[in-house]
C-alpha positions in Angstrom: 10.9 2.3 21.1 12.1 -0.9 20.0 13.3 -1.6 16.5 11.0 -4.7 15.9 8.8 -5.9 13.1 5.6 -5.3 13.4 4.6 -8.6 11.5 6.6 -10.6 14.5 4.9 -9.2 17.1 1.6 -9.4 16.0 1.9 -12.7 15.2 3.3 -13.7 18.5 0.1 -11.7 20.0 -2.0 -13.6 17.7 -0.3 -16.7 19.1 -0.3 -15.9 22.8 -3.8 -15.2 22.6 -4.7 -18.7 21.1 -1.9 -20.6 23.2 -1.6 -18.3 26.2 1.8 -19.9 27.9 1.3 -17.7 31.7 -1.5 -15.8 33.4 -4.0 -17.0 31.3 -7.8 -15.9 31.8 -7.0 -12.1 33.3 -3.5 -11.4 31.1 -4.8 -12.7 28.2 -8.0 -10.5 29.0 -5.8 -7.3 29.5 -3.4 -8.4 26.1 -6.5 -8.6 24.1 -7.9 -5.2 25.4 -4.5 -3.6 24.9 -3.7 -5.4 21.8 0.0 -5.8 23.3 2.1 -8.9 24.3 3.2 -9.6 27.8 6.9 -9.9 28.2 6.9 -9.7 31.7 4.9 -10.5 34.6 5.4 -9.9 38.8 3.3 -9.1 41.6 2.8 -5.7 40.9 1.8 -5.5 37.2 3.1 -6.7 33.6 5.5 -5.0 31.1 4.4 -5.7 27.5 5.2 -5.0 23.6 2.7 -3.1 21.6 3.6 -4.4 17.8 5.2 -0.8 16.8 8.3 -1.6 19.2 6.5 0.8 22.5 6.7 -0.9 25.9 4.0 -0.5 28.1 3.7 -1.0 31.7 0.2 -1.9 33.2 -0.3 -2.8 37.6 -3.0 -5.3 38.2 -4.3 -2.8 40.7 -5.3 -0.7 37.5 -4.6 -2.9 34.6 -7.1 -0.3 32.3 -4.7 2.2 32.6 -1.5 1.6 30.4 1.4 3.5 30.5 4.8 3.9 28.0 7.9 2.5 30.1 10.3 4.8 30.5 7.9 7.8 29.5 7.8 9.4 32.9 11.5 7.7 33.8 9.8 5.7 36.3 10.4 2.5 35.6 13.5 0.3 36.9 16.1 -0.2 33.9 16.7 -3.5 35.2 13.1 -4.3 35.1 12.9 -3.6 31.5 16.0 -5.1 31.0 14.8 -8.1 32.5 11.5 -8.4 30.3 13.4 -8.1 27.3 15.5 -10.7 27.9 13.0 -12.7 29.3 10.5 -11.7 26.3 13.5 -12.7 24.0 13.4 -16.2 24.9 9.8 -16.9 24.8 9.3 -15.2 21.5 12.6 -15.6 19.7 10.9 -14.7 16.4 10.8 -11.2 17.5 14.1 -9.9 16.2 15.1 -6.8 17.6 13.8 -7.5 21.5 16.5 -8.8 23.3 19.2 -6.3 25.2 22.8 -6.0 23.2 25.3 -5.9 25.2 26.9 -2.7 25.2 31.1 -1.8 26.5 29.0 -0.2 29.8 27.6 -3.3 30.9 28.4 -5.0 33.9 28.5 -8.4 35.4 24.9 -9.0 37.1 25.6 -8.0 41.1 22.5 -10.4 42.1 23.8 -13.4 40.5 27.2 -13.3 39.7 26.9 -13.7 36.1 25.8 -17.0 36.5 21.9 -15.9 35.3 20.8 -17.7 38.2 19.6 -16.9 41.5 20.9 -19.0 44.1 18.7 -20.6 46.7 15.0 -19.1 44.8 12.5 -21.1 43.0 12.7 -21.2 39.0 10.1 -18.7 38.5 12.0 -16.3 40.4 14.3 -14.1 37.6 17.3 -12.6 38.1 17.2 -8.7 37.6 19.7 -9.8 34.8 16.8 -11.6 32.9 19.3 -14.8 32.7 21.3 -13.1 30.7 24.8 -12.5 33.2 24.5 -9.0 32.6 22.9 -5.9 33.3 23.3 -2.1 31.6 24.3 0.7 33.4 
């Protein structure tokens, strides 16, 4: 669990749902259903925020069935890592979301601390979320 406000996050939602800024039609469909905001979207499914600080991880092969990140220790660190920076950015109201850098962290392997990957479209994130940095 996250320590976010509630209040942010639903109003973010309440946002994203009006001004939907990726995925649009089916994403917005699955936010609405789940009442949860995507942070993080890839080819296999979407990490989102429910407003009481719970990430959830959803695959667009079953997007009905949600599950808690981390619950079942399943989920890639760096993933999550990745779609909270990334969520931090797009919904920098949301105090509370993005990853503190801790004394175990490293420099990012993939790009060098740079935040970018070299040679990859825009779209493409680093495993570090942008940030330079990823947890242990």
């Amino acid at each position: 669990m996250l320590a976010v406000d509630p209040e942010a996050v639903d109003l973010a939602l309440e946002d994203y749902l009006t001004h939907p800024d990726e995925g649009g039609g089916e994403l917005v469909r699955f936010a609405r259903l789940h009442h949860v905001l995507p942070l993080w979207t890839d080819w296999v499914g979407c990490i989102a925020l429910r407003p009481g600080g719970q990430l959830v991880f959803f695959t667009w092969d079953d997007p009905d069935k949600v599950e808690a990140v981390g619950a079942a220790g399943d989920h890639d660190r760096r993933m999550v890592h990745a779609a909270r920076a990334e969520g931090s950015r797009r919904f920098p109201a949301i105090s509370g979301l993005a990853p503190v850098r801790d004394a175990g962290a490293r420099v990012c392997p993939s790009c060098g601390g740079s935040g970018k990957l070299a040679s990859v479209p825009d779209n493409v994130v680093c495993e570090c979320g942008g940030l330079g940095w990823v947890p242990l």
